[in-house]
C-alpha positions in Angstrom: 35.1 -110.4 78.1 37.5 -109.4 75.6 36.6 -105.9 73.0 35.9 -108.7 70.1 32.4 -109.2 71.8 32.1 -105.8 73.6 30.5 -104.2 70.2 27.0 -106.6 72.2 27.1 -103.7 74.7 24.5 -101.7 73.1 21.7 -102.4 71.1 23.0 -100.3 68.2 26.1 -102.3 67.6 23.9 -106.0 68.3 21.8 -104.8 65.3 25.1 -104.3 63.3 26.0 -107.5 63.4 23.0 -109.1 62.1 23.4 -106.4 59.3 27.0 -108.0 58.4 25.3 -110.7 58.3 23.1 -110.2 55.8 25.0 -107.3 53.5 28.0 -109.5 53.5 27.3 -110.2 49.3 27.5 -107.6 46.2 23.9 -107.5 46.0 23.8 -103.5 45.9 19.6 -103.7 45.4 20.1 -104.8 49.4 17.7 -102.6 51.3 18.6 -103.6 54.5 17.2 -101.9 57.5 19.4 -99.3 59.2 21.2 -99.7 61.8 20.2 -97.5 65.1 23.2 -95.0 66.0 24.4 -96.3 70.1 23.9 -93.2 71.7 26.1 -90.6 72.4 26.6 -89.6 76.0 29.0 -86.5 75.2 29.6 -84.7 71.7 33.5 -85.0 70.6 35.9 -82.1 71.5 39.2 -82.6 71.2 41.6 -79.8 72.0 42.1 -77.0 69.8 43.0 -77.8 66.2 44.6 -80.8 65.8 46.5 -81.3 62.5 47.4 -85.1 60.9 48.8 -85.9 57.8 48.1 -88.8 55.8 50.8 -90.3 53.6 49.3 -93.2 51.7 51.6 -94.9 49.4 54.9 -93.7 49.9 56.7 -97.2 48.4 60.0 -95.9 49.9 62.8 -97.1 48.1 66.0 -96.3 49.3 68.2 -94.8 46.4 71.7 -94.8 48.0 71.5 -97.8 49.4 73.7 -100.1 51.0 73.8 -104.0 50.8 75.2 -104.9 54.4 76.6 -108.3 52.7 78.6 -106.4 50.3 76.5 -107.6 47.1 75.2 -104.8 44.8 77.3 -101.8 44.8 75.0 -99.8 42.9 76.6 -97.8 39.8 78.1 -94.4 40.7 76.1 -90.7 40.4 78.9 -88.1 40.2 76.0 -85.4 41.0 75.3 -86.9 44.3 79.1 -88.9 45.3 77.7 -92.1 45.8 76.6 -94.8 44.0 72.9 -95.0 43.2 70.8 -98.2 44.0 67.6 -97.6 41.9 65.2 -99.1 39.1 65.6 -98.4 35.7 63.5 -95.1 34.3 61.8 -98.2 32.1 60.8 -100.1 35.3 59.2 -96.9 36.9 57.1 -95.8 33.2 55.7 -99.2 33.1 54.2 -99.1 37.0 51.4 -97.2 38.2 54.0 -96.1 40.7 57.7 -94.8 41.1 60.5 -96.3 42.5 63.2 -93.9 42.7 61.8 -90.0 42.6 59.4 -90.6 45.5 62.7 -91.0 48.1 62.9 -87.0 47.3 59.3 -86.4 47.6 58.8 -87.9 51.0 61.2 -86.4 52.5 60.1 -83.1 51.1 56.4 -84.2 52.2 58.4 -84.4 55.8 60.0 -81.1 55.8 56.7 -79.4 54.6 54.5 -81.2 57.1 57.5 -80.5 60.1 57.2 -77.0 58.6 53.6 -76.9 59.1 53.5 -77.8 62.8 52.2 -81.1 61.7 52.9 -83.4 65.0 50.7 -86.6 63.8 51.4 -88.7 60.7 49.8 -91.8 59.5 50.8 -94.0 57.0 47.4 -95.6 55.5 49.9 -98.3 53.8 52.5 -99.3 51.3 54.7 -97.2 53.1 57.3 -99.7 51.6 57.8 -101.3 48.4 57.2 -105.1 49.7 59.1 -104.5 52.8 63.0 -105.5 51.7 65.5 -105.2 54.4 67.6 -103.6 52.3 65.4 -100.4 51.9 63.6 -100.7 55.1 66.5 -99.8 57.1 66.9 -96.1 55.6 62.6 -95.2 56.0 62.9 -96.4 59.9 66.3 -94.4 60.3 64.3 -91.5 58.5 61.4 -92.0 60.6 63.1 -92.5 63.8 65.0 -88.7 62.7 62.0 -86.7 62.5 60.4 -88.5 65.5 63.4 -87.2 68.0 64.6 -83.8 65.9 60.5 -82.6 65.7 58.7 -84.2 67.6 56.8 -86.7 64.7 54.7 -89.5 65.5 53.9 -91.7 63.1 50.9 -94.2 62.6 51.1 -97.1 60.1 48.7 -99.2 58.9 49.9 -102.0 56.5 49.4 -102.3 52.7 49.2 -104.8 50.3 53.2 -104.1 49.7 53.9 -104.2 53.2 53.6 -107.4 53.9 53.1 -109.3 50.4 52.5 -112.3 51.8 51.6 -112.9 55.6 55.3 -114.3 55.7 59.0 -113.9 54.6 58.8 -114.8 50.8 61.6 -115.2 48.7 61.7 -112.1 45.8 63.1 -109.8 44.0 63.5 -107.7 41.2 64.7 -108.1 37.7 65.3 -104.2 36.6 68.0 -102.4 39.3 69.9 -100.4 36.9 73.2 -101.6 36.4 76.6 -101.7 34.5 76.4 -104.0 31.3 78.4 -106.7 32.1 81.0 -107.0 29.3 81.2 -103.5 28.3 80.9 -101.8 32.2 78.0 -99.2 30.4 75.7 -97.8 32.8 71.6 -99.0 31.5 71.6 -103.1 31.7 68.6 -104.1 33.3 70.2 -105.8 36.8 68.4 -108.9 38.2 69.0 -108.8 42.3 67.1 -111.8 44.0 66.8 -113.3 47.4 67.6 -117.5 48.0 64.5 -118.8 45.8 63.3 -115.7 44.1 64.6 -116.7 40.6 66.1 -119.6 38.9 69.8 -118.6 39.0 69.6 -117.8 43.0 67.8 -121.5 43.4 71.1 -122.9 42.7 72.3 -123.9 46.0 75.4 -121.4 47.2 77.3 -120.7 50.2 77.8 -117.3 52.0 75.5 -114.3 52.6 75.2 -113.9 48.6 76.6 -114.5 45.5 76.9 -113.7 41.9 75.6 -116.6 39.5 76.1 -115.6 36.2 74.9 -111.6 35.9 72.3 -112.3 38.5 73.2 -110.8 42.4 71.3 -112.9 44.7 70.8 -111.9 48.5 68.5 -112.0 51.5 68.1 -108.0 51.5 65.9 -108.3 48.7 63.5 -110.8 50.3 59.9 -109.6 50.8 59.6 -109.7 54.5 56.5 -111.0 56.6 54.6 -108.9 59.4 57.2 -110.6 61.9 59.9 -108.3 60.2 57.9 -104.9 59.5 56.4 -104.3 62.8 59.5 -105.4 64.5 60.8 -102.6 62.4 57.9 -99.8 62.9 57.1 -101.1 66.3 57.6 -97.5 67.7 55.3 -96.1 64.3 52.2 -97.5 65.1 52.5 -101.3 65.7 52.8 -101.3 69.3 51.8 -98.9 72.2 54.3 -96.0 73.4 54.8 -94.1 76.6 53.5 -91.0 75.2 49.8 -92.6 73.9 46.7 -91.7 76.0 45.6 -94.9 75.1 46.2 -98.2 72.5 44.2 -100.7 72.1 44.4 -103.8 69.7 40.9 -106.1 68.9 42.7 -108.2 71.0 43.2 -106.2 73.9 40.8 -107.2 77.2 41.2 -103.9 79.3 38.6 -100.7 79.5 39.5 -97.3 79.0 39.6 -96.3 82.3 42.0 -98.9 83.7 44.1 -98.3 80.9 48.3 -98.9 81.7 50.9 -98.4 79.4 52.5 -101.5 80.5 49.5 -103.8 80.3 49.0 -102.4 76.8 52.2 -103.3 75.9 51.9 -106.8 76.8 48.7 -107.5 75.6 49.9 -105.7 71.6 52.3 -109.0 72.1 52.2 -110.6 68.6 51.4 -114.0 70.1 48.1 -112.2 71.1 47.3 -110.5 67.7 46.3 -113.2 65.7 43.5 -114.3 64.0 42.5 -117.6 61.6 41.2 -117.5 58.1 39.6 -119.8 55.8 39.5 -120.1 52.7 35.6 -119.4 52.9 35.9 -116.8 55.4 36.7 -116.1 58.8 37.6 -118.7 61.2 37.6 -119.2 65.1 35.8 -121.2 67.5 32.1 -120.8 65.8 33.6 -121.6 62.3 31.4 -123.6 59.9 32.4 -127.1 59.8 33.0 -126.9 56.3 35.8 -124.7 56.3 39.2 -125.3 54.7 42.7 -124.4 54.8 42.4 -122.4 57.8 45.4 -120.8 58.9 46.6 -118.6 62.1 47.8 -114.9 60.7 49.1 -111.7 62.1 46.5 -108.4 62.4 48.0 -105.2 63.1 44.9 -103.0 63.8 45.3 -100.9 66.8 43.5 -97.2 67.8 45.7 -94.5 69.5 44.9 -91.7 71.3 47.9 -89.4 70.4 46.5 -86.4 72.4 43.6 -85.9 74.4 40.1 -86.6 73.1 41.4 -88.1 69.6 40.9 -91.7 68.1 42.9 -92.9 65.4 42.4 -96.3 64.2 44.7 -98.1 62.5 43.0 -100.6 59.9 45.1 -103.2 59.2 42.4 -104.4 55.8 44.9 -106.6 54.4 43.1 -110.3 53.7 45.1 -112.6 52.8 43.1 -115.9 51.8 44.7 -119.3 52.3 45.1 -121.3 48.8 46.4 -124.3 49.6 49.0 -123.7 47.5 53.0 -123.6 48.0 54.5 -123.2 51.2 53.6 -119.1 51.5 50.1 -120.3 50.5 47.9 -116.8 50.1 46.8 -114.8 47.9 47.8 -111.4 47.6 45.8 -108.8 49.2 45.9 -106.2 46.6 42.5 -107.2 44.9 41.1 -108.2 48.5 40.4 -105.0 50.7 36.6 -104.6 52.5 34.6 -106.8 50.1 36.4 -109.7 52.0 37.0 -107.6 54.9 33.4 -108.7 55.9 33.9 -112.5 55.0 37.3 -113.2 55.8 38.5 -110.7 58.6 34.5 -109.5 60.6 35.9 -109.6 63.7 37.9 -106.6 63.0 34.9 -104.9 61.8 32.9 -105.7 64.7 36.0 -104.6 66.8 35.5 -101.2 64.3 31.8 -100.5 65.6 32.6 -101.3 69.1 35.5 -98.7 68.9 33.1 -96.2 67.3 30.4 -96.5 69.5 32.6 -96.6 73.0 34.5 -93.4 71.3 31.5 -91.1 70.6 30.1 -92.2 74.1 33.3 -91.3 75.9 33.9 -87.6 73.4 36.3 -89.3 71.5 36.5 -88.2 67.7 37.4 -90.8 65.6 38.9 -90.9 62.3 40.1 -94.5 60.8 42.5 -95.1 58.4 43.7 -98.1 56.2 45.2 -99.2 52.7 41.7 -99.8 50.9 39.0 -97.7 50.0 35.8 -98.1 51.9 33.8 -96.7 48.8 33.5 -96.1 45.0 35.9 -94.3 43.7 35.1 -93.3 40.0 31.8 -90.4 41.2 29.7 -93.0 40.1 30.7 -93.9 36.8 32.1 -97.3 37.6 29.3 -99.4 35.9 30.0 -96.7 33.2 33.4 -97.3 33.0 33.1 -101.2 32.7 30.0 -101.3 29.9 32.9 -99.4 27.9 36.1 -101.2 28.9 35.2 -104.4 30.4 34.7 -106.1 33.7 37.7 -105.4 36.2 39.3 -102.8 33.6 40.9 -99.2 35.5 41.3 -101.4 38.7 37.3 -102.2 38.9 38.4 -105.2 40.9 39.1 -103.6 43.9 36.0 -100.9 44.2 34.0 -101.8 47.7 30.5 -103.1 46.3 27.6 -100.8 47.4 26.7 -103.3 50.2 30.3 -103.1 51.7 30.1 -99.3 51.5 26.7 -99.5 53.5 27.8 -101.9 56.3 31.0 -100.2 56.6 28.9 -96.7 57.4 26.6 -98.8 59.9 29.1 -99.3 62.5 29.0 -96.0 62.5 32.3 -94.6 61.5 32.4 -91.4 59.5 35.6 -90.3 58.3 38.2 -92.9 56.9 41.4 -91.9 54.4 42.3 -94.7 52.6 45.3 -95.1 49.6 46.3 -97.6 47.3 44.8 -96.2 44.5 47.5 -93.8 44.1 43.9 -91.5 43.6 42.8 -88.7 44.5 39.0 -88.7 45.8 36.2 -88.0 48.2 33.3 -89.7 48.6 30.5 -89.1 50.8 27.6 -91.9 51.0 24.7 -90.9 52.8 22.4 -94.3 54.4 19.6 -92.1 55.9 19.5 -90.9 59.7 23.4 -90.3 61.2 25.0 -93.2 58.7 27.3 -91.6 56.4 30.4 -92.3 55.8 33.6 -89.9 54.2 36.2 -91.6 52.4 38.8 -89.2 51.4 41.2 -91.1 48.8 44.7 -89.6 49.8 47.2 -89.8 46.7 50.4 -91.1 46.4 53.7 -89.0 46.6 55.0 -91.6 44.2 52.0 -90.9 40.9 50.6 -88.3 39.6 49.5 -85.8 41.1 52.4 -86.4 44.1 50.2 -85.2 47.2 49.5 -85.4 50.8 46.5 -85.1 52.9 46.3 -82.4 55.7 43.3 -83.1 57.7 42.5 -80.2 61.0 40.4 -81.2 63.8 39.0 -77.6 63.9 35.4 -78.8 66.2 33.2 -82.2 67.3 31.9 -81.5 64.0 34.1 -79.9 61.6 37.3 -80.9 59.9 39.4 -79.1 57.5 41.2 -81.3 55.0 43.6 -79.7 52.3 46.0 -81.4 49.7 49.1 -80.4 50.0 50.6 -80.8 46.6 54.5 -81.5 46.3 54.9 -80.0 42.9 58.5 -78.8 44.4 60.8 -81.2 45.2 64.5 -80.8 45.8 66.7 -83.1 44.3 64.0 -84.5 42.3 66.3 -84.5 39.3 69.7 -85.8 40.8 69.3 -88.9 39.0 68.6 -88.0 35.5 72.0 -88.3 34.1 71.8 -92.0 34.8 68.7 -91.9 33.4 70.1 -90.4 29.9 72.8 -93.1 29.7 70.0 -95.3 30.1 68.2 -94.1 27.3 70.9 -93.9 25.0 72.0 -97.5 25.9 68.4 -99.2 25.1 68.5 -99.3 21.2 66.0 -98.1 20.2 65.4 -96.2 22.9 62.3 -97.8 24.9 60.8 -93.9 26.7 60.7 -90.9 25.6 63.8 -89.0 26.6 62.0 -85.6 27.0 60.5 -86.6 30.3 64.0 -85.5 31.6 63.2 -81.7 30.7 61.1 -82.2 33.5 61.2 -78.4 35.2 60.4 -79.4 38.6 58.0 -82.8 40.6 55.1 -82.0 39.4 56.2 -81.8 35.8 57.7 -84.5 36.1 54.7 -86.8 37.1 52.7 -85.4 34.7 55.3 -86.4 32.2 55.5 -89.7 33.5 51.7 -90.3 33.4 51.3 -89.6 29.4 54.0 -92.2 29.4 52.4 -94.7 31.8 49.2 -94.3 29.6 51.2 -94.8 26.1 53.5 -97.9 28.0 51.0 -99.5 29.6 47.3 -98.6 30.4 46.1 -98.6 26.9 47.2 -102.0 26.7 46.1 -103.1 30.3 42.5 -101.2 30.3 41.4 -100.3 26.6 39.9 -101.9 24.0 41.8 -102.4 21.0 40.1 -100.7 18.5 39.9 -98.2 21.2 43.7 -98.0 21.7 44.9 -98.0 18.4 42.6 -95.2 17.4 43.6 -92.6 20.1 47.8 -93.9 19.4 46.9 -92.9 16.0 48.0 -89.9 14.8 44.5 -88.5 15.0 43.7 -84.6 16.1 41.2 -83.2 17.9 39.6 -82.4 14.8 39.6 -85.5 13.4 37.3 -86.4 16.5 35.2 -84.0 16.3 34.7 -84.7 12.5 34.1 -88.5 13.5 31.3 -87.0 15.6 29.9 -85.8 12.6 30.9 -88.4 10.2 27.7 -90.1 8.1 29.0 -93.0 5.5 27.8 -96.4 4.4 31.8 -97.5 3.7 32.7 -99.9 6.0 36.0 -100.4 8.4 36.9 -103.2 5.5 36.2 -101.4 2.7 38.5 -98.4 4.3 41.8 -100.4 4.8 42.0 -100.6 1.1 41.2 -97.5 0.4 43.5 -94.8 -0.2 42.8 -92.0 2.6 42.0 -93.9 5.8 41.5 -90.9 7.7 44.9 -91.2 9.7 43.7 -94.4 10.7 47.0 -97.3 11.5 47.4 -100.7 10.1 47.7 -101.7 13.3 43.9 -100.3 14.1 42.9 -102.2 11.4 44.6 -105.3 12.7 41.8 -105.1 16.1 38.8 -106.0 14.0 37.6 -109.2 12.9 36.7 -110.0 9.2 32.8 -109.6 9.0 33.0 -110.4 5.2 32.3 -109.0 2.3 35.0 -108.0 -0.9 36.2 -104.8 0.9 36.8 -103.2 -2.4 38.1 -99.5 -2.2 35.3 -97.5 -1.9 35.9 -93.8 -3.0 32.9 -92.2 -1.3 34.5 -92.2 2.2 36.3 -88.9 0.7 33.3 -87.0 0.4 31.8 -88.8 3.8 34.5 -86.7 5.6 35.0 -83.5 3.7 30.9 -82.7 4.2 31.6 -83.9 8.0 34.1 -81.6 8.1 32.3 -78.5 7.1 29.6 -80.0 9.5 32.1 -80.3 12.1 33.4 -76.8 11.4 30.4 -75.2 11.7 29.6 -76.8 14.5 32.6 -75.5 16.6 32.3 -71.8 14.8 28.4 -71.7 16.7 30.2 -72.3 19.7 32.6 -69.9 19.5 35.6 -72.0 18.1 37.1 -72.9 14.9 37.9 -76.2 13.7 41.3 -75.7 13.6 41.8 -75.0 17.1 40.8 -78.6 17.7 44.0 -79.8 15.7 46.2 -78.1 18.0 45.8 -81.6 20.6 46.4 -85.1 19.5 43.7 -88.0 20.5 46.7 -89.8 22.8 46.4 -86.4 24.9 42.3 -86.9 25.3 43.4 -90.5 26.8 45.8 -89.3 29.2 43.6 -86.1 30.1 40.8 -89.1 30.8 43.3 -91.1 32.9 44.9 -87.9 34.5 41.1 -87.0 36.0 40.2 -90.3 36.7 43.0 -90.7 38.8 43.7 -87.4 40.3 39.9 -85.8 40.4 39.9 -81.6 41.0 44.0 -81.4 41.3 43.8 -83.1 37.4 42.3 -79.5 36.7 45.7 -77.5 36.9 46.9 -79.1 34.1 44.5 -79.2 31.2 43.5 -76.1 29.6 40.6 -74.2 29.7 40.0 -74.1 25.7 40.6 -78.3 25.7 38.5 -78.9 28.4 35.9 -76.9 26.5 36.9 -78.9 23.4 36.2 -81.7 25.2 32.6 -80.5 26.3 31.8 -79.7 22.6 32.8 -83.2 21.4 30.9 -84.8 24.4 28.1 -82.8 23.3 27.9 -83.6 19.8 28.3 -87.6 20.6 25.7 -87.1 23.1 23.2 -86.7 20.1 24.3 -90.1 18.2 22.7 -93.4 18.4 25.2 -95.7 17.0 26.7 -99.1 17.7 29.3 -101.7 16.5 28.7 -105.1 14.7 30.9 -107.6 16.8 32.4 -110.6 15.7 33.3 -113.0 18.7 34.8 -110.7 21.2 36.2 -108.3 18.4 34.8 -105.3 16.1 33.8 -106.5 13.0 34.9 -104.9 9.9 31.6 -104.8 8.3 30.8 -101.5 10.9 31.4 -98.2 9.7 34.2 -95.8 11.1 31.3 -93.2 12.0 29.4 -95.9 14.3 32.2 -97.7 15.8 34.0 -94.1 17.1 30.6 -92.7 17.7 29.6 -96.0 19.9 32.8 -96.2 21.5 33.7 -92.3 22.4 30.1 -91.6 23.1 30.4 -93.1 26.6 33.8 -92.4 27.0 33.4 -89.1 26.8 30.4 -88.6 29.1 32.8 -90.9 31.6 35.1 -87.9 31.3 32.5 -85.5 31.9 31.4 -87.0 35.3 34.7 -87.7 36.2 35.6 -83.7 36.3 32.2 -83.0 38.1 32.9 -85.2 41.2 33.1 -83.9 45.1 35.7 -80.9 45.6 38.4 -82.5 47.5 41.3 -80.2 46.5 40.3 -78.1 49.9 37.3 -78.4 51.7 35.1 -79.4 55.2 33.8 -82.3 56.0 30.3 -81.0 58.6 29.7 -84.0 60.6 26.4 -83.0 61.6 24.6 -81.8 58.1 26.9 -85.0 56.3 27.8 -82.9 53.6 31.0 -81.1 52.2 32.1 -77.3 52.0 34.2 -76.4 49.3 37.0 -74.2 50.5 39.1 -74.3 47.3 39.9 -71.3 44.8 40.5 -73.6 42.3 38.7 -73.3 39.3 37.5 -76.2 36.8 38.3 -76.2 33.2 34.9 -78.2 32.6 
């Protein structure tokens, strides 16, 4: 009997199954019975403390570089003597992650962790950037250094970057940064494909690569399948090594105690680790008869015992879903994670509770980790967040309804650290009895705030887990001078050049967030209207005179009127015409100068002047909003303590309004008035912002496995 169907050992886990069963939708009004907890035979101890590090998201990219077929040189940095193979600054302040910086923080994340006495590191995914060869080669050589000078051992799990498709698919990239053709300036966007990837490198050619037109085209660009990644990290994680107490695959058939390293090894075979999917959901012998497309795919999940008494299991959550569609036929997994986890891949979450339940009974303590969350994210405000913004806005589309969340806890696990959020977070759900479940969102070296997760094994029952911020980074600014030339050959200029005055990694992320937010995620997540107010060049204290704003004039009747309140054309452009002459109407002066001295008076009973407001622009609200939403307690460091209690003020005084907007089709209509359209707008945006800072410590704290709950440990004050 293989471990697929051992989870039917106990009663507990029997009872899980018809519980997948039935939670397998998004109802979250589900009240499923609890499952019963398998009995534990003897409480977890593992050895004194026992320290691993979780490095989620590291999206290596390999900045020197070097083609093996001789294609891209790369453009010279005199600061470093070679010749730097990177993305343009442009490419990295339009993505919710970096390309080129992170190569410096990870290995500074290394040195700290190697200076810690950190022996164990996992990699919960998107430890690559979509697994080309070409960068590939220097993280395994990296890898393999620290494993034989200190001792490292590293775990990976694969992201949704690592593989992007179940198999070899040809890519690329359209935005190395490169010499301009004609003029041999450093800052033309460089198109580098594989065979396939792009029109120009479709054009048959012979040879390794070639040059068609300004476009290099070669295989070390290609995004490789699981065949070429594990082959690479088969000594990180993907296959059993002499050292492991024990390994064990969903696929494996042996039991604990007749565990061999060589049997291990050729059972983690990859002819043996596959499963089939269907388009509906998971295939294999007892498949419904209508299911389609169903195709044989690689899983990588494994558990290792590293040292004595210590389970740590691998998730491989990627779900890729056949389509039918093209000769790589999936979908991405990116969107996927443990909402199709339970339809499309339950025998690795049977597998889960039957490793769960044989590791409490055997002492073991077990701590999972994989690419997705297993939980909400957003301390509750997610239905919040999309009544505001929208369905799917802020990455909704990949939050673990509250049923996945539940079933996930009944197989009994308790502590996962997921990534691919690039967030920082902890959630703790509590299901009644022993079923709750931690999930500690690690952040990403290569976003703001650049981080790691330390987690200590202090007990059976306690464990310490601190984030180590990498706020200093050597080298973190060898590449700016290529940067500047970059800048000064884009005309205009398409960033803001003072993210280069950067003083160390930490600044610099920050600075790269306002411009991620200002670049991209007002256009991707924010409602117009909403967008083109807070680009405005609107104060704090226009805001909080909005909050006390009372006028009749309507948006309409303000565009042709001569003071619009620092309101933009391009605002204006966001509504839809809800009719009416729009004649200048000169009240809307008064309107604001009696909100004013309301607005002043307001702040002066709580200690603050009006003023004082002025001294912050609306864009920074947005990216202080984004910066907590995305980085939780460590967002606290950098927003001041008078803003934040700016920004309780203003929250306070919206709380108090009632308003809404008149909508015309899926736009504003211009027949609202200013007052009601900020007041309905910024009124739940700004109680979003208020939960968001009041989530679960997770700078530094302790998980207590037996009370489910969590100690904060940190110093760190809150602003809010």
């Amino acid at each position: 009997m293989t471990p697929l169907f051992r989870f039917a050992r106990t009663a507990g886990a029997a009872a899980l199954v018809a519980m997948l069963a039935a939670c397998g939708g998004d109802n979250d009004d589900d009240k499923s019975p609890v499952a019963e907890t398998p009995p534990t035979e003897t409480p977890a101890q593992p050895p004194a403390p026992v320290q691993v590090a979780f490095m989620p998201d590291i999206h290596f990219h390999d900045v020197y570089a070097d083609f093996k077929d001789g294609s891209f040189p790369g453009i010279p940095n005199p600061k470093a003597g070679d010749n730097a193979t990177i993305r343009t600054m442009y490419a990295q302040l339009t993505s919710t992650r970096l390309f080129n910086e992170n190569y410096f923080a990870f290995l500074a994340a290394l040195d700290d962790a190697v200076a810690r006495g950190v022996k164990y590191i996992a990699l919960p995914g998107d430890f690559s950037d979509d697994g080309q060869p070409v960068h590939m080669r220097d993280l395994v050589k990296i890898m393999d250094d620290y494993s034989k000078k200190h001792g490292i051992q590293f775990f990976a799990a694969p992201g949704n970057h690592d593989p992007n498709r179940p198999f070899n698919q040809a890519a690329g990239k359209s935005d190395y940064l490169g010499l301009d053709p004609t003029t041999g300036v450093i800052g033309f966007s460089q198109p580098i494909y594989s065979r396939g990837g792009n029109a120009a490198c479709s054009t048959p050619y012979g040879g390794d690569w070639a040059r068609i037109g300004n476009t290099y085209c070669t295989e070390e660009v290609l995004h490789m399948g699981y065949a070429g990644i594990t082959d690479a990290l088969k000594q990180h994680g993907f296959m059993p090594q002499p050292q492991n107490v024990y390994y064990e695959t969903p696929y494996s058939t042996y039991k604990y105690e007749d565990y061999d390293h060589g049997t291990a090894l050729a059972q983690a075979n990859w002819t043996n680790r596959q499963y089939e999917i269907c388009a509906e959901g998971t295939g294999g012998p007892g498949k419904p008869a209508h299911y389609t497309l169903c195709k044989m795919v690689p899983d990588t999940s494994y558990v290792v015992e590293p040292v004595k008494g210590v389970w740590l299991v691998g998730l491989d959550a990627n779900v890729y879903v056949p389509t039918g569609i093209g000769a790589n036929d999936f979908t991405g997994s990116g969107d996927q994670g443990y909402n199709k986890m339970l339809t499309h891949k339950a025998h690795v979450i049977k597998w889960l509770a039957d490793v769960v339940a044989r590791g409490k009974a055997q002492g073991k303590q077990v701590i999972a980790f994989s690419h997705f969350p297993m939980s909400e994210f957003f301390n509750g405000a997610s239905d919040d967040i999309e009544a505001l913004l929208g369905v799917n806005k802020m990455q909704m589309v990949r939050r673990p309804a509250e049923n996945t969340t539940r079933a996930l806890a009944q197989t009994g696990l308790k502590v996962h650290v997921g990534g691919h959020m690039h967030f920082n977070d902890m959630a703790l759900r509590n299901y009644g009895g022993d079923n709750a479940l931690f999930n500690i969102q690690a952040p990403s070296m290569a976003a703001y705030v650049p981080a790691y997760k330390l987690m200590t094994l202090q007990s059976a029952d306690k464990i310490e887990v601190q984030t180590i911020r990498l706020d200093k980074v050597p080298r973190f600014d060898e590449l700016f001078d290529l940067y500047r030339a970059e800048n000064a050959y884009d005309v205009p200029p398409r960033w803001d050049v003072s993210i280069l005055d950067a003083t160390d990694y930490g600044d610099f992320t920050y600075r790269y967030m306002s411009e991620l937010v200002r670049l991209r995620l007002l256009n991707d997540d924010w409602r117009c209207e909403m967008r083109e107010l807070v680009k405005s060049p609107l104060t704090g204290a226009d805001l909080l005179t909005f909050s006390q704003l009372q006028t009749t004039v309507t948006l309409k009747e303000l565009a042709n009127t001569g003071d619009r309140n620092n309101l933009t054309p391009a605002f204006f452009a966001c509504l839809a015409d809800g009719g009416g002459s729009g004649a200048s109407n000169a009240a809307y002066a008064g309107n604001v100068a009696d909100a004013q001295a309301r607005a002043q008076a307001l702040a002066q009973a709580n200690g603050m002047q009006l003023a004082d407001f002025a001294q912050w622009k609306a864009l920074e609200l947005a990216g202080d909003f984004v910066r907590l939403a995305n980085a939780g307690d460590l967002a606290f460091a950098d927003i001041p303590a008078q803003r934040a209690n700016q920004y309780k003020l203003l929250a306070q005084a919206l709380s108090q309004t009632n308003a809404a907007v008149q909508m015309s089709g899926g736009s504003v209509s211009n027949a609202t008035t200013p007052a009601d359209l900020f007041k309905a707008r910024f009124k739940p945006l700004m109680a979003i912002m208020l939960k968001l800072a009041a989530g679960a410590p997770s700078e530094h704290i302790r998980l207590d496995l037996t009370t489910n709950s969590i100690v904060n440990l940190s110093n760190q004050p809150s602003p809010f």
